[in-house]
N, C-alpha and C positions, 0 to 999 in steps of 0.2 A: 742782781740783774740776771738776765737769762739767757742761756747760751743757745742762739737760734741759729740753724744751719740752714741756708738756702744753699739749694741745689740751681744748677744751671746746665746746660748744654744738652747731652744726650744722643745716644745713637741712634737715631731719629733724622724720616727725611726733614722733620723740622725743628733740625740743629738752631737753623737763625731764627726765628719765630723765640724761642728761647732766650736768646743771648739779650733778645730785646727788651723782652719781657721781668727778665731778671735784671736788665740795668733800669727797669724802672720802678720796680718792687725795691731796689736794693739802695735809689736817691729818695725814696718814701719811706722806708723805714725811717720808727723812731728811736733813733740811737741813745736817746736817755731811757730807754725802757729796755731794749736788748741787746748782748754782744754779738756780734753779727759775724757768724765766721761761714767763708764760703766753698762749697765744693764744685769742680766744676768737672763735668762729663765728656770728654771727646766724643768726637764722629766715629771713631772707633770702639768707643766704650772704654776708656781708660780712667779711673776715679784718682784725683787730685785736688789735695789742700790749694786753694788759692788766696794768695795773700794779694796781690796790686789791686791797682785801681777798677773800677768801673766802667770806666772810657775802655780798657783793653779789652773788657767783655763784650760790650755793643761792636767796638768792631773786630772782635776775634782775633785779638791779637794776644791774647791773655793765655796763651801757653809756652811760658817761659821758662827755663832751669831753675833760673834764681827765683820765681814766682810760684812755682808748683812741688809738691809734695805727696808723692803716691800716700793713697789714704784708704780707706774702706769699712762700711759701718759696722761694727760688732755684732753679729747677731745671738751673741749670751746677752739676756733681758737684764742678768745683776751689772751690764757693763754702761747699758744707754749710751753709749758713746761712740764717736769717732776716734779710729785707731788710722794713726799716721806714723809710715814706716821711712826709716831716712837711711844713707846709703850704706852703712854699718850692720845693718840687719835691726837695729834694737829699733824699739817701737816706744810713742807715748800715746796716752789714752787722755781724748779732749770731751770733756762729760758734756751731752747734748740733750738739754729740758726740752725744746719744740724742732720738728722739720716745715720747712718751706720749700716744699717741689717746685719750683718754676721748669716744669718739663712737659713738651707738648709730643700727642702721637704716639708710637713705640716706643714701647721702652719706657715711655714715662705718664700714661694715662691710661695705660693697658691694664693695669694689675700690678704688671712683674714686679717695676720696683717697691709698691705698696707691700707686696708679699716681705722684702727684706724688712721694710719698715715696720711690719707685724713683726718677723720674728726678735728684731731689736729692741722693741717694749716700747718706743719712745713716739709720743704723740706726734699725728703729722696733719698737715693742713690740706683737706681736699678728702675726697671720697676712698674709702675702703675698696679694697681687693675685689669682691665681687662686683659691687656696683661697678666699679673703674672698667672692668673686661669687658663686663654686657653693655655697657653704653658706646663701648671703641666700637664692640661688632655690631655692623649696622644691620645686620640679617636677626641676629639677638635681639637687635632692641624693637627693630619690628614685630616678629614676631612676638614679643611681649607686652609690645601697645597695642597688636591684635587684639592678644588674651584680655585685654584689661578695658579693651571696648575705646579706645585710643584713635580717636581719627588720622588717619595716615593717604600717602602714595600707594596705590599696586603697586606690588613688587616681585620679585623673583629671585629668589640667588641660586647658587652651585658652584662648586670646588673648580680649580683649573684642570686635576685629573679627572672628574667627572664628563669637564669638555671636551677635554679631550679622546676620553674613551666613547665621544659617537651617546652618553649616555643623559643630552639633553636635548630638547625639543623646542630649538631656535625659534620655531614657525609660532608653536603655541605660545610663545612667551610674547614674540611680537604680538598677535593676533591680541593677547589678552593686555598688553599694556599699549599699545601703538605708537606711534613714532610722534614728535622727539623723542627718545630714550635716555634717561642718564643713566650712566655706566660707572657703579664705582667699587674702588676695593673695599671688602668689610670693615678691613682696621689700618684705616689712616684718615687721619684728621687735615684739616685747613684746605682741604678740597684739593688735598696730592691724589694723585692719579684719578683726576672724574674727567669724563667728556659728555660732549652732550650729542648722541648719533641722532640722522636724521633720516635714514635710509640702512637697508640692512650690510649695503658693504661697511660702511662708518660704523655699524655695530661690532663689527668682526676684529675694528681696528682698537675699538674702546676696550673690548677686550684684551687685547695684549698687552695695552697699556695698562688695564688694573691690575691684571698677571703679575706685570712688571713691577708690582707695588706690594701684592698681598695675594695667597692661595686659593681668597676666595672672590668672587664679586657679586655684588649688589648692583641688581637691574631696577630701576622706577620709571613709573608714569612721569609727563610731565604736568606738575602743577600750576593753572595759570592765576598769580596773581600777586599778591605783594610778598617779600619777606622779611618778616620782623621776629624779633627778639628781645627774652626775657632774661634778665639775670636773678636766680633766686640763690638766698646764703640760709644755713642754718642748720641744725638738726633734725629732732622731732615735730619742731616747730615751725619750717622755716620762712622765709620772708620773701615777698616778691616785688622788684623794682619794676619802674617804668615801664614801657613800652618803647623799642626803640627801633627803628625801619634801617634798612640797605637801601639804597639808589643807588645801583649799579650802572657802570654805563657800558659795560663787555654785554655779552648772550647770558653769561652767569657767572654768579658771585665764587668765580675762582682764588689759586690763590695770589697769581698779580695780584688781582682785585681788591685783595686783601692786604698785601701789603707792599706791593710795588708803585702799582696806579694808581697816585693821589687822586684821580679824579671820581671814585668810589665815595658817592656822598653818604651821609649820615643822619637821620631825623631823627632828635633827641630833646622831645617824646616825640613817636612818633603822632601824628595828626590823624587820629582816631575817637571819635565817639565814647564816653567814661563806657558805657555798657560793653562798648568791646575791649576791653583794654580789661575790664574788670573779666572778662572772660578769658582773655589769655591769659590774664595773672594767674587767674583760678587755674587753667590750664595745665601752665606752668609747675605750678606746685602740684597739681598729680601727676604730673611725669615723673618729676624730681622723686615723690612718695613710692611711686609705683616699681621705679628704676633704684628705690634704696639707697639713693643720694645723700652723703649730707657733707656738710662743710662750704662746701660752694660748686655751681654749675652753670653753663647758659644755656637755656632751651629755646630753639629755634624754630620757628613756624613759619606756614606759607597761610597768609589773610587768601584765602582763593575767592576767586570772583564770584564763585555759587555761594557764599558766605559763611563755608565750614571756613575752622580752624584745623588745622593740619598739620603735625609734629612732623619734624624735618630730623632734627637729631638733638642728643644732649651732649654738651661738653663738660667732661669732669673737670679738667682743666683749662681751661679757656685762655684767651691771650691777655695778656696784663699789659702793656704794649705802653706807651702815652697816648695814642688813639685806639686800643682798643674797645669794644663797648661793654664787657664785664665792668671797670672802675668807671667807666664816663655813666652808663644807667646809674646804678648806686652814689656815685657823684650828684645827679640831676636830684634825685631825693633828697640832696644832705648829708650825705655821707661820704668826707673828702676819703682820700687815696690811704693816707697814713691811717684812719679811723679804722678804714677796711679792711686794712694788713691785722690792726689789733682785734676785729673782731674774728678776722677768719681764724687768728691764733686760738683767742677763747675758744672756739667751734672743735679746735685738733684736741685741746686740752680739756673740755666736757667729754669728749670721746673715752678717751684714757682713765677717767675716773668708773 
């Protein structure tokens, strides 16, 4: 049987988004196939063996003395293991065949931790180091669906010291993208720090709020039209699920929206023509190719009313949630929850070979 580590929490504004998402990867797991040992990340960054239940993960209560064990992964490749240190100083070494990141945002879709999980040798599920950075930065990944002839938003970014050194040109950026504007920081996920300005004081203000999130910020057009989403898994090869819509009912798909305000509908498929659907699939999978994805991703588009297709962003790791829409599209195809954990494993472990 196989010693599979999921990870959870993270020092990340989206700590909860996690905890969710890993108690429902961790009641779908199939425990006749792997031994399932858990680490869990604090808001501060602190790495611990967690041994209780799954209930105290979803509601965060799961950091407890008797429950927790300072732990940390080995980054000698002959160790593949988790080293867990107890109050004596002496240490055991818990041998780790696959990782299962359930980590959203910084710190856990950025790179960084993938960086550890390279230098540890031991397969992991989800996109590699590179990919994982240039899809966080959302100035990154624009400008590399520019390159690649990738329908997108106008956009803009620059640094907070650039702003503030007087050395950007607020006028020409309105001028060239017009109002609504969204305002977002480069690298954060589930729509932390975006606004939507509608006038140039509300600009001013959208910025300090992405400041307040990330160095950089990402300016867009607004695009008017539907937003739907593609989940694709896989390697060299990989596969593209359904079609699936937002119906939001705020101004935009924030992240109440996402995961406060039940009243955030779902279209699963969504209600599209085979010819389009077969286009954002194809879509889909050149971003995924383009961005050096593999394992699993969601790619996000705006259906705009002039009838482009329009990349919005990719998520390397996406929400695993029990509503999320990475397992519900792949669901909709046939492919339950538990299936999905075992092939995204296969995907960490064709890597490593």
């Amino acid at each position: 049987m196989k010693n599979l580590l999921v990870i959870f929490g993270g020092c990340s504004s989206e700590y909860p988004v996690s905890l969710r998402s890993s108690a429902s990867v961790l009641r779908n797991i199939d425990k006749s196939k792997y031994n399932v040992i858990t680490l869990g990340i604090t808001r501060q960054g602190g790495w611990y063996l967690y041994t209780g239940d799954i209930d105290s993960i979803e509601n965060d209560s799961w950091y407890q003395d008797d429950l927790t064990t300072p732990a940390v992964l080995s980054p000698d490749k002959n160790d593949k293991a988790l080293i867990v240190l107890n109050d004596m100083g002496a240490y055991e070494k818990i041998k780790i065949d696959v990782i299962f990141p359930v980590l959203h945002g910084k710190n856990g879709e950025d790179g960084t931790i993938q960086g550890i999980f390279e230098l540890s040798g031991i397969p992991y599920v989800g996109c590699g180091l590179l990919a994982s950075a240039m899809c966080m930065d959302k100035a990154v990944t624009n400008t590399l669906a520019d390159e690649a002839g990738i329908d997108g938003a106008k956009w803009a970014a620059f640094t907070e010291a650039q702003y503030k050194s007087g050395k950007v040109n607020l006028n020409a950026i309105e001028n060239k993208l017009g109002y609504p504007i969204f305002v977002k920081p480069a690298n954060a996920g589930s729509s932390v720090g975006i606004t939507k300005a509608h006038n140039h004081s509300e600009l001013l203000v959208a910025l300090d709020v992405a400041f307040k999130n990330d160095y950089k910020a990402v300016l867009e057009e607004t695009l008017v039209g539907r937003e739907i989403e593609c989940a694709v898994m896989g390697n060299e090869d990989p596969v593209a699920s359904c079609i699936g819509e937002i119906l939001p009912t705020a101004e935009f798909y924030d992240f109440d929206a996402k995961y406060v305000d039940n009243s955030t509908g779902l279209a699963i498929p969504a209600d599209l023509p085979v010819e389009i659907s077969e286009k954002v699939r194809a879509a889909a999978v050149n971003a995924y190719l383009t961005m050096g994805c593999r394992g699993l991703s969601r790619v996000d588009f705006f259906l705009c009313n002039d009838g482009r297709i329009c990349l919005n962003e990719i998520n390397t790791l996406p929400g695993f949630t029990s509503i999320s829409m990475f397992p519900k599209l792949f669901g909709q195809v046939g492919i339950p929850y538990s299936e999905l954990i075992d092939k995204l494993i296969e995907y960490a472990e064709e890597c490593a070979r």
